[in-house]
N, C-alpha and C positions, 0 to 999 in steps of 0.2 A: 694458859697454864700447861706444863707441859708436867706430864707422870709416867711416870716405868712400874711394870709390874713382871714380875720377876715368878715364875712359876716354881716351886723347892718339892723336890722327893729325891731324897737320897743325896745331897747337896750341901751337907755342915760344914765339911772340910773345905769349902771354895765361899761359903754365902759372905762370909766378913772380909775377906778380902777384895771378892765385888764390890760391895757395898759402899766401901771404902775406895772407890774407884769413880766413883760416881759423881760428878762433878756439878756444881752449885747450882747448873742451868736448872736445874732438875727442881722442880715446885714439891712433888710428892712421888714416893716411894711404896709399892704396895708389892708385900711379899708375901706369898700362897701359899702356906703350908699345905700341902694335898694329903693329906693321912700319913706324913712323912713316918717310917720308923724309926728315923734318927733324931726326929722331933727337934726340926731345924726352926720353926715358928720359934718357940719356945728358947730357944739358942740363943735365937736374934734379938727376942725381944730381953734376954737377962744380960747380952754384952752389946749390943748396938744401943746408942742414944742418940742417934738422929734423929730429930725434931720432926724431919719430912716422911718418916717412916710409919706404913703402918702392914700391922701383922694380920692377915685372912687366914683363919685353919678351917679345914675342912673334917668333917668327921668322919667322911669314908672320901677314899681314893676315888679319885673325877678322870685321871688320865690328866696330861699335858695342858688340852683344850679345854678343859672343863677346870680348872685350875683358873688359865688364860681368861676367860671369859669369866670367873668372877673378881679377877681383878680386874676386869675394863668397865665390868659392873658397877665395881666402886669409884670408879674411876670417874665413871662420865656424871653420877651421883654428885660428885664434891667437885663438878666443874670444869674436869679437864679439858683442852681442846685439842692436843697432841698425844696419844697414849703410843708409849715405846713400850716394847714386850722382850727382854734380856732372859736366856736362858741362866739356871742357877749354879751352873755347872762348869764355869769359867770359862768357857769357848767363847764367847765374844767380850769385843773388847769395848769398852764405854767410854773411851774418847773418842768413837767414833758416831757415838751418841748423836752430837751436833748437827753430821753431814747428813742424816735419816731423819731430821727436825726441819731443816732447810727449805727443802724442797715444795713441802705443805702452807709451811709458812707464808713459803712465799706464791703458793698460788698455783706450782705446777704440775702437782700429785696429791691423788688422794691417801694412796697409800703406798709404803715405801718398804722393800726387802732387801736384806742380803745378796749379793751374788756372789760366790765362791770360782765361780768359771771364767769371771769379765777377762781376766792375765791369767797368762800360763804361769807366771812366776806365781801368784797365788795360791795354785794347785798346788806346788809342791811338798806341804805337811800335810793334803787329804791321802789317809788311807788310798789303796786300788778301790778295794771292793765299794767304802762311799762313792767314788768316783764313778766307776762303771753304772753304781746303781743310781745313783742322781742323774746324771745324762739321761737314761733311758726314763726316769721318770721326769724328766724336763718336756722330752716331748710328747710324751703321753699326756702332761699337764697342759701344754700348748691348747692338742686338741680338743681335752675338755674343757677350758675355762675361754678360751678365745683370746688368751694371753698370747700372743707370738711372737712379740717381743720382749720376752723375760725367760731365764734361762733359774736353775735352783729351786723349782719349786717348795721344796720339805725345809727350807730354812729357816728358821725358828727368831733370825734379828729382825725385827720391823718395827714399824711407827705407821700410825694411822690417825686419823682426823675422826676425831668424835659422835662430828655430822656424818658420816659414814655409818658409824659403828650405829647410830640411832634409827638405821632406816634398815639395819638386817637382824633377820628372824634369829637373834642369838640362840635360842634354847634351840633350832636346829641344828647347829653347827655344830659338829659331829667333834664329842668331849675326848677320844684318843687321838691315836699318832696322825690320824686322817685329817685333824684338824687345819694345819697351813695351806691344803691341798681343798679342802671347802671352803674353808673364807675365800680363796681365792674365785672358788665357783659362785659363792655369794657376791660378791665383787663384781664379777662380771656380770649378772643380772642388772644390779643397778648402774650398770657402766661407770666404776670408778675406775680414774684413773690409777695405772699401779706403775710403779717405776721399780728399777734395780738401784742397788749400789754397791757396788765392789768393795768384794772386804775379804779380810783372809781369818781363819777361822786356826784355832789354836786347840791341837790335838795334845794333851798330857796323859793325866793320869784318872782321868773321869773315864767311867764306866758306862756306855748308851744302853738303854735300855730297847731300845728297838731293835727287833730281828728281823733278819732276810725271810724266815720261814715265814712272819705274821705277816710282811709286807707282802707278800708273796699269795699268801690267804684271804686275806684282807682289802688292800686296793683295786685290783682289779675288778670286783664286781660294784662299788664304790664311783669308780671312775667314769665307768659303761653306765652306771647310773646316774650321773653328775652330768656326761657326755649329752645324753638326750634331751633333759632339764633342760640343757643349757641351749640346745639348736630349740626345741620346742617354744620357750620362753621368750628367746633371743628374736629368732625367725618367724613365729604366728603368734603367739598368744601377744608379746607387744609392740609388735613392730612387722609388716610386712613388706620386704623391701626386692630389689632385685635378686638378692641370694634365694631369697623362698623360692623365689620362680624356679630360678637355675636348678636348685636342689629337686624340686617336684615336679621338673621336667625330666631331672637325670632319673630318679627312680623310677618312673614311668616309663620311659623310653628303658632301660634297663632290663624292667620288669616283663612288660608286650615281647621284648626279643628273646628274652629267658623261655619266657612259659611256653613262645610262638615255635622256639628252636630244639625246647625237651617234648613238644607233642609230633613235630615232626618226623624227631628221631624217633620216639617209641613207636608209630606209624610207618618208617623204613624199617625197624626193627620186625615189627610184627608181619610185615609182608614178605620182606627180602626185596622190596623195589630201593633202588638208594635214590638219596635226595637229590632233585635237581639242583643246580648250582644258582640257580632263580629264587629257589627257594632256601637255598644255604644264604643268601648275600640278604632276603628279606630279613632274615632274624640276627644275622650281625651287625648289620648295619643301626637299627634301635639301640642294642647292646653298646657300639662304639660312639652313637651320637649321645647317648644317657653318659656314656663315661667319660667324655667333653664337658657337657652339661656339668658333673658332681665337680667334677675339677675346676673348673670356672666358677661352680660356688664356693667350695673353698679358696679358692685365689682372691674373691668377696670376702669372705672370712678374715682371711689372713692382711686385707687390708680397712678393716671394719674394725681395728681396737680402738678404744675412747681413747680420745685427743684430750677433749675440755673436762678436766676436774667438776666433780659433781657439788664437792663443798662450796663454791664458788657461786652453784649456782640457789641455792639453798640460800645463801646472805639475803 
């Protein structure tokens, strides 16, 4: 069974026209009123009569992700096995619903996002400022989730496998704007696969609610905290593989040349003897082989993303 849940705040003027866009594959429909004030639930449910629909209102505002998360709630409840997640606000487009269904289906994804960057030609209705700031958070997202081959993080089109959504800690998954950018941390813990799919995204007359200032306040200490989970989790707690070494040889070596090369200097400092060149080459030389070492785990990293779909193995 496949089902779409469609997040609504601030959303009336676009949710019937979605709706109505939506094509038969579709089993069920579940629409999140999040404390809308335009009380777009309510809308839908006095002029939409589709059978497949059903209305979630929330009585106070959850943010985006918290929204999202009780419609997968419902979702996995009444059977789904594909849950697609359409923003309400008409930037995606839902014939392309199918090709984000596909891929699961058939066995070679667990979960499946938008790419807005795949074509240049695609880019050209993103705003600059989306642009700049997507890129710079694509590879910030790289390094925390261990995705490094997925580009768009913050993009809000996906379809996900049910058995996924069953094996992570929902009620953590951070209910505002952070949320595409933690599932995807979630994700990566249980090594599901994620794929991209290119799509182009449709700028009008809708209003985001997201600012530069809170992204700005917000993510970063978010991501540094997602970032260490994610080596900690990944690399010792369940799995210890050649990267841990790599990594815990390069801080170490790192760390001996650091401490060996700031006591020697404050010791030529405090005497006026300067350092012999014996002694300059012993503490850079750890320094340089540590940062070999980090680099070689990363390059482990960068070729350590899940291959084999997790749903798969779950059957």
């Amino acid at each position: 069974m496949i089902a779409v849940v469609i997040p609504c705040y601030r959303t009336k003027a676009f949710i019937l026209p979605l709706l109505a866009q939506i094509g038969q594959d579709v089993d069920r429909i579940y629409v999140v009123d999040d404390a809308c004030p335009e009380r777009t639930g309510l809308y839908v449910k006095e002029c939409c009569c589709d059978p497949r629909l059903t209305v979630i209102f929330h009585a106070e505002n959850q943010g985006v992700g918290g929204a999202v998360l009780s419609g997968y709630v419902k979702a996995i409840d009444d059977g789904a096995t594909v849950i697609v997640k359409l923003d309400g606000d008409g930037q995606m487009d839902p014939s392309l619903l199918p090709k984000f269904v596909i891929p699961i289906l058939n066995g070679k994804a667990d979960y499946v996002k938008g790419n807005r960057f795949f074509d240049l030609q695609l880019l050209e209705s993103m705003p600059l400022i989306r642009l700049i700031g997507n890129a710079a958070l694509s590879f910030i997202s790289k390094a925390c989730t261990g995705y490094w081959d997925i580009m768009d993080p913050t993009n809000g089109y996906t379809a996900v496998h049910a058995k996924i959504l069953r094996m992570l800690p929902l009620h953590k998954i951070d209910k505002r704007y952070f949320f595409e950018s933690d599932l995807l941390f979630r994700l990566s813990i249980v090594r599901a696969v994620v794929c991209d799919m290119p799509m182009k995204a449709k700028y009008e007359d809708e209003v985001s609610s997201l600012r530069i200032n809170r992204v700005l306040a917000e993510f970063p200490g978010k991501y540094v905290n997602r970032f260490f989970k994610r080596i900690f989790y990944s690399y010792f707690l369940r799995d210890f593989n050649v990267g841990s070494v790599e990594l815990l040889v390069g801080l170490f070596l790192m760390t001996i040349g650091a401490l060996f090369g700031i006591y020697h200097w404050y010791t030529s400092n405090q005497t006026g003897i300067p350092a012999t060149s014996g002694t300059v080459m012993l503490a850079s030389l750890p320094i340089i082989l540590g940062f070999q070492s980090l680099l070689a785990a990363v390059s482990y990293d960068v070729c350590n993303v899940p291959k084999r779909p997790v749903h798969l193995v779950l059957d």
